[in-house]
N, C-alpha and C positions, 0 to 999 in steps of 0.2 A: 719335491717330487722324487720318487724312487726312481733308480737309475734298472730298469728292466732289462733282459736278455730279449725279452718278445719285445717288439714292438706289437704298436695299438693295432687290434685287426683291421681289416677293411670292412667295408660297409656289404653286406652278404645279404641284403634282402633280394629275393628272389625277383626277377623280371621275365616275367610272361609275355611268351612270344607266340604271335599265332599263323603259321605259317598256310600257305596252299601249296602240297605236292601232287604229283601226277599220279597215278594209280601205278603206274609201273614202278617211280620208285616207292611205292609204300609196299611192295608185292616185295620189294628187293631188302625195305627196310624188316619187311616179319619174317624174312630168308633169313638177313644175317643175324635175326635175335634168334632166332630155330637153331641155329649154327650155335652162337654164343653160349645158350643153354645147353647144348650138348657137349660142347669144349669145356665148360665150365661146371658144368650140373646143378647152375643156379638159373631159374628162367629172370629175366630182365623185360618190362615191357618197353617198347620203341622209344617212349617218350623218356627215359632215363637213360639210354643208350645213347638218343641224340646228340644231348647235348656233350655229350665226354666225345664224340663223335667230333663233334666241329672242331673243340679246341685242339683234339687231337692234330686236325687239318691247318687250322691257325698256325700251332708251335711247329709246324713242320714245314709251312713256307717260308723259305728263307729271305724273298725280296718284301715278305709283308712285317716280316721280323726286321730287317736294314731299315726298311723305312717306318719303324714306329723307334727305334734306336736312335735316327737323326733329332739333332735337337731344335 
């Protein structure tokens, strides 16, 4: 077997999640893509915003970070 720089990718098949939000955050959620599109001058719809959205949230807490590093 060849000795590769990459390793094997992970498994990336998509996983559909179907969430219920409140109507105020979905008013909040078509603000900040109206905002993004105009910072950006690419419009984005919510549902691809989302999810870079969360993990954004994930890699930024630090105690949910400690505790998936514990072994």
């Amino acid at each position: 077997m060849a000795d590769l720089k990459l390793p094997q990718l992970p498994d990336r098949t998509p996983v559909k999640l179907i969430v219920t939000i409140s109507p105020d955050l979905h008013h909040a959620l078509i603000a900040y893509a109206a905002l993004y599109a105009q910072t950006y001058g690419r419009e984005e719809h919510i549902t691809e915003l989302v999810p870079a959205m969360l993990a954004g949230f994930l890699e930024s807490d630090r105690a949910f970070l400690r505790s998936r590093a514990k072994p």
